[in-house]
N, C-alpha and C positions, 0 to 999 in steps of 0.2 A: 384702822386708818381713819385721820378726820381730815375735814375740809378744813384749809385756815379762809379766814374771810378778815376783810381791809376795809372800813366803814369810814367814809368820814362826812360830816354833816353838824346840826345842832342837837341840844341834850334836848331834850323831851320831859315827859314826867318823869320820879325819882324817888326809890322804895328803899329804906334800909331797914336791916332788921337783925337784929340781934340773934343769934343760932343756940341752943340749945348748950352747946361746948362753949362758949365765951366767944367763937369766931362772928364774924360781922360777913354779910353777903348786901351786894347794893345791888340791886335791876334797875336797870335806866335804857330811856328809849333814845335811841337818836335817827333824825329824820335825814335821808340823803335826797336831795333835789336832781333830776336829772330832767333838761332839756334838749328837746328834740321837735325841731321846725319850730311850732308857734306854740307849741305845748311845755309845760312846766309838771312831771311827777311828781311826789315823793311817796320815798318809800320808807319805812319805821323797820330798823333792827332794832329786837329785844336785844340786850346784852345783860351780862350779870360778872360779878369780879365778886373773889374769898378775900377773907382771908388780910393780910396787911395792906394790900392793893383797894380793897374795899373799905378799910380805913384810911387809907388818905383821901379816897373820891368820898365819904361821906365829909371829908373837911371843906373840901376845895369845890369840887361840883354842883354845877349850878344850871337851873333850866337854861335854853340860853347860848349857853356858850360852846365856844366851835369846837371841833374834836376829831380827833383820830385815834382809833378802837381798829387793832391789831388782836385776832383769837381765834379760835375755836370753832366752829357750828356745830353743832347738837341737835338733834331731835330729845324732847321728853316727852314724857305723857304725865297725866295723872286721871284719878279717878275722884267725880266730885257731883252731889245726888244723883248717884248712876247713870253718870255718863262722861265718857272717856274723853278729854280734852287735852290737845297736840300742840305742841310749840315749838318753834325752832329759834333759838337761840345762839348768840357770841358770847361763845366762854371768856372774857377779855385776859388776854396774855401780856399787851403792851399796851401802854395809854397815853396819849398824847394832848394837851391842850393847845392850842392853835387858836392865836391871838391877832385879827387881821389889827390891832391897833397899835401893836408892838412887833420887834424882830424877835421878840425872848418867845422861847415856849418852853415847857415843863413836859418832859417823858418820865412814866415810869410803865417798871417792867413788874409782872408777876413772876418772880423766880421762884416763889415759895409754892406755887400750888402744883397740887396734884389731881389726877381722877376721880382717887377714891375718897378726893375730902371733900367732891358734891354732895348736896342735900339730900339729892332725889337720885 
């Protein structure tokens, strides 16, 4: 069973990368601000999208711009000069662009992906 988790904030930095098999995978950070009293957080969700969903965010995606990131959380790991580094990540499922300067916004869905078409 996975947690879904619901991010919304600005994009951050922005990594795409061509796969091995022809598919495309984008990581991008987005920042959520939360206030409380006289304090301003934020907090940076990793996210990452496959697949044709990762192809339209490398068209469209931009530092910057507002967003909502509907997905997955994940834990990975990986091994790198011997030593075990931990990530938790949003698989993104749904994606939304979110335009305070217009009423339009742009959703799109990842229907096409699956488990076993992660990287890692």
């Amino acid at each position: 069973m996975t947690a879904m988790i619901t991010v919304t904030g600005n994009v951050g930095r922005i990594d795409v990368r061509d796969m091995p098999d022809g598919n495309k995978v984008v990581n991008f950070g987005v920042a959520s601000n939360q206030k409380r009293k006289d304090k301003e957080t934020t907090t940076w969700v990793n996210c990452v999208a496959f697949n044709q969903l990762a192809g339209m965010l490398e068209q469209h995606l931009r530092q910057g711009a507002k967003v909502l990131v509907i997905g997955d959380m994940k834990n990975r790991s990986w091994e790198k000069d011997g030593v075990t580094n931990y990530r938790t990540e949003c698989t993104v499922n749904q994606f939304e662009f979110l335009s305070p300067k217009s009423e339009e916004s742009s959703k799109f869905e990842n229907e096409d992906f699956k488990d076993d078409e992660m990287p890692f």
